[in-house]
N, C-alpha and C positions, 0 to 999 in steps of 0.2 A: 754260177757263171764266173769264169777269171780268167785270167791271162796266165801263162806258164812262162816262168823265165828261165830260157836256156842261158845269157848270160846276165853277168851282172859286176858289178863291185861295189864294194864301202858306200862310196861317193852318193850313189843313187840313193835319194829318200824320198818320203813322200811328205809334200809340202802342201801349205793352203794359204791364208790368208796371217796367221798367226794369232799368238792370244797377246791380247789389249788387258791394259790397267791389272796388270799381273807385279808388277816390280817392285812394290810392295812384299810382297810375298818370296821378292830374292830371282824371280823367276825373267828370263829375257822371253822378248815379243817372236821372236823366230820365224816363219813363214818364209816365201817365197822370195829369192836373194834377188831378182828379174821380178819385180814384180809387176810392171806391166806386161812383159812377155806371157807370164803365167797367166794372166787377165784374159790376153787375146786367144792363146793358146783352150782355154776352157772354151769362151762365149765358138772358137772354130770345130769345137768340138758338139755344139748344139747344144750347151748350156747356159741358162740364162744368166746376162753378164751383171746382174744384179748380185751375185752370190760368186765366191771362187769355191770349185768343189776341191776336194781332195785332188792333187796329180804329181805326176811323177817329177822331181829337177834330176838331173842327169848332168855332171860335170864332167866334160872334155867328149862323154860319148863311151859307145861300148856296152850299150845297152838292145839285148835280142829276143824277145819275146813272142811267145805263138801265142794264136786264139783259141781255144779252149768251143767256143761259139761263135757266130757272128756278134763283133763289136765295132762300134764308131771311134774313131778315134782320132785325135789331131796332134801337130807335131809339128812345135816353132824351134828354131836353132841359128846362128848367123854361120856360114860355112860347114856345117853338116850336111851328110851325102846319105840321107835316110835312103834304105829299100823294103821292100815287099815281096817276097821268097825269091831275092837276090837282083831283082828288077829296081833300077833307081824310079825314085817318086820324089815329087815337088814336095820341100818342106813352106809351114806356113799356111795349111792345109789341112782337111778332114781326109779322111779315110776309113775304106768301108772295107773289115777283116773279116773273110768268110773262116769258117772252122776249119783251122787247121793252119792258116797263113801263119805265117812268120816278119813279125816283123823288126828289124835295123836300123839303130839311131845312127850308124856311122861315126865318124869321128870329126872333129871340127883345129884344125891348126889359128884361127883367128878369134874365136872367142870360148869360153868358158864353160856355157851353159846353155842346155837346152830344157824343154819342158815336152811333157807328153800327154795328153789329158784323154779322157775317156767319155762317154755320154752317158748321164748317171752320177760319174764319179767312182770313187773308189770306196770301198763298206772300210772304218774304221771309228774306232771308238774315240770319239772326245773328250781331252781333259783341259778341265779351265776354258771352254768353246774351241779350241784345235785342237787338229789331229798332226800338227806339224813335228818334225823330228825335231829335235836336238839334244843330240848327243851326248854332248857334255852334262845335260840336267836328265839323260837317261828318261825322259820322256819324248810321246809321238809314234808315230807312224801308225803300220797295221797291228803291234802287239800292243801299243803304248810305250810300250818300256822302249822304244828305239831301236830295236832289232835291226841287220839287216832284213834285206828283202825273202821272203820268204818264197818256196818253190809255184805258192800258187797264188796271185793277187787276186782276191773277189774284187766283183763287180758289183755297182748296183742293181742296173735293171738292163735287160733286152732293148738292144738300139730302137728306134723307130723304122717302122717297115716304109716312110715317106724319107727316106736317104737319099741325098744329092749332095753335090762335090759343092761343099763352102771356102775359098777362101781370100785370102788379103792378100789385096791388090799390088802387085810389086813395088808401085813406086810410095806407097806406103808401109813398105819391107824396112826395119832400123836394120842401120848398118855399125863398123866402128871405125873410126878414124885413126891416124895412126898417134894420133894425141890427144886423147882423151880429157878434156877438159870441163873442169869440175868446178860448179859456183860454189863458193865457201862463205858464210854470211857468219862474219867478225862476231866473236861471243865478250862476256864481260870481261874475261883474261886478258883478251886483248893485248887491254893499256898497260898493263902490267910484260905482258914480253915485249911490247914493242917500246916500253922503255926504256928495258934494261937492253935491249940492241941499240936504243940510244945513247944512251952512256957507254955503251964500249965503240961508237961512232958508226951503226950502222943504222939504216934502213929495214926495217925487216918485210913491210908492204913492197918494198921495190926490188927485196932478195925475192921474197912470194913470187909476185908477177917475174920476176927473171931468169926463174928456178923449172926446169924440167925433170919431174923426178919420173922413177920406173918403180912397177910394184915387183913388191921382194916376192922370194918364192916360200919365204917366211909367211905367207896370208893366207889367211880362212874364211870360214863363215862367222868366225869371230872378230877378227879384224882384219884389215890390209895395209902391210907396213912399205913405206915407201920407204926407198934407197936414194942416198945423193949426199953429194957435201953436205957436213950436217951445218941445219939451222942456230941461231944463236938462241940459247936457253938458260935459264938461270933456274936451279934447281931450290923451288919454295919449300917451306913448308905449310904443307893445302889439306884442308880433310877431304877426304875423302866425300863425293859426290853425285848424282843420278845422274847416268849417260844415256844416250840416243841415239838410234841408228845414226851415224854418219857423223857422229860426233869427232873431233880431231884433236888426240892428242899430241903433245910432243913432250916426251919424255928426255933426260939429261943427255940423249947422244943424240940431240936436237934430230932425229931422222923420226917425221908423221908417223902415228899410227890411226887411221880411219876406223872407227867402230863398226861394226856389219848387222848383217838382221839376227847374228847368234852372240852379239855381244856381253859384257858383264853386265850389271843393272849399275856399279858403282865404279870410280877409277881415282885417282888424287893427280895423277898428273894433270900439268898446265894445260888450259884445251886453246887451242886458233881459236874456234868455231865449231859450225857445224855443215857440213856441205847440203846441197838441196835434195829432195827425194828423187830428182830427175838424175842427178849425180850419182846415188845410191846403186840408181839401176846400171846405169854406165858402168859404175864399179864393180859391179855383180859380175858384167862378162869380159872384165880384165884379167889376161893369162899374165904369169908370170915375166917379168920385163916388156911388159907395154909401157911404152912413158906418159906421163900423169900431168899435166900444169893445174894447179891451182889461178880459180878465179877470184877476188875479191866482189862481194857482195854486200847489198845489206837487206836486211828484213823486207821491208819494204817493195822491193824490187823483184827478190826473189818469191814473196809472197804473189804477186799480181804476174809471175810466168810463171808459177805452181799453176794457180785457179787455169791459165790459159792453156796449160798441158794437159791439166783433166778434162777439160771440155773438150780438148780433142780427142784424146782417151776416148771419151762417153761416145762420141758420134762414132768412133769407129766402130767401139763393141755393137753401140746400137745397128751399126748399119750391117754388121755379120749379121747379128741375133734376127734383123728382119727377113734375112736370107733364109735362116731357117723355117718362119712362120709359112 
């Protein structure tokens, strides 16, 4: 059983959850750039939200694939104009592909990324517990080795014959604003650049908050470099050190560079911080010159509206998943 793909490009891979306690071994976590998109996107798709199965990200759109069989399948995007053999349909949604249908991610002018998932999942072989691409370390996806997308995607298993229309509720639809604003929780560098912005008489918390930057078109899945008068920076010398999704450097031409989920494992430049996973995901469906404010945070704070965003998380998945039962 698969999917045929009439079109495709680079962009499209297939993503999951990513590999943990890997970095060590040189290797980044990878997964899904959206990753609560990808969450919902599975559990709409009639899989249990306990687990992300294998599914497709889809950057900017431009993805066409027929059914091979009847398969289930769901399809989140912000500003995507998905159809079904050239008939638009509601994204945010399952859907039911009899053999032979075709279906269209469309294209999105407002955000970044969409995801596609399946019921079942997608057959590929795991290394290190994912199956996720990345590129640059020439592992993931359907070969392993990172391939593009191949003419025919297997599937796991035959939809369920108890199929009905599951989806999320509109005014629980995320959207993007036209300023994307991102908590950044102050790391131990800190003190150290906002000294030395003290000795040359500035503020660098109140340039932060004052500062509207836009993401370059310099950004990937590796990092996203933001554009703007540059920051004030004094170039150390720092060994080199373990980074984190979202982690924030700022290298000698003071202008941010955010870590992403295909990051390095090490970097030596000065870091802000690290912005929050809720951030991460925002970032994910930033197209080139969207403008960016950094928020000042701290641990603390941003730790107790983490825990309050995955328990909203959970009730959603959970309240799709009981739609399926």
């Amino acid at each position: 059983m698969t999917l045929i793909v009439e079109q495709a490009h680079a962009g499209v891979q297939l993503q999951d959850g990513g590999r943990h306690a890997v970095a060590h071994l040189g290797m980044t976590t990878g997964g899904a750039a959206d990753l609560t998109m990808a969450r919902i996107c599975n559990s709409l798709a009639g899989n249990n939200p306990d687990r992300l199965l294998p599914l497709l990200e889809i950057p900017l759109g431009g993805l066409v694939l027929r059914a091979s069989r009847p398969v289930v399948v769901a399809f989140c995007g912000i500003g995507f104009k998905p159809a079904v053999n050239g008939l638009p349909v509601e994204a945010w949604r399952s859907l039911y592909l009899n053999s032979g249908d075709v279906f269209s991610s469309g294209y999105s002018r407002r955000a970044a990324r969409a995801y596609l998932a399946v019921q079942g999942g997608f057959i590929a072989n795991e290394q290190l517990g994912s199956c996720s691409t990345v590129r640059r370390e020439g592992v993931g996806g359907f070969d392993g080795k990172a391939a593009v997308l191949a003419p025919a995607l297997p599937l796991a298993h035959q939809p369920s014959e108890q199929y009905q229309q599951v989806s999320l509720p509109y005014a629980e639809q995320p959207g993007l604003p036209a300023v994307l604003t991102l908590d950044l929780v102050v790391g131990a560098q800190w003190r150290l650049l906002h000294e030395a912005a003290t000795v040359r008489g500035q503020d660098l918390a109140a340039d932060i908050k004052n500062r509207l930057f836009r993401v370059s078109t310099q950004s990937d899945r590796m990092g996203i470099r933001l554009s703007a008068e540059p920051l004030v920076c004094v170039r150390t010398a720092m060994y080199s050190e373990g980074l984190c999704s979202g982690a924030v450097q700022l290298p000698p031409d003071g202008r941010p560079i955010i870590m992403h989920v295909d990051h390095q494992t090490i970097g030596g430049y000065p870091k802000l911080g690290t912005i929050t996973p809720a951030a991460v995901d925002l970032l994910a469906q930033a197209l080139p010159g969207q403008w960016v404010q950094l928020s000042l945070t701290n641990a603390a704070a941003a730790l107790q509206q983490e825990r309050i965003r995955q328990q909203s998380i959970q009730q959603t998945l959970n309240g799709i998943w009981r739609q399926w039962q």
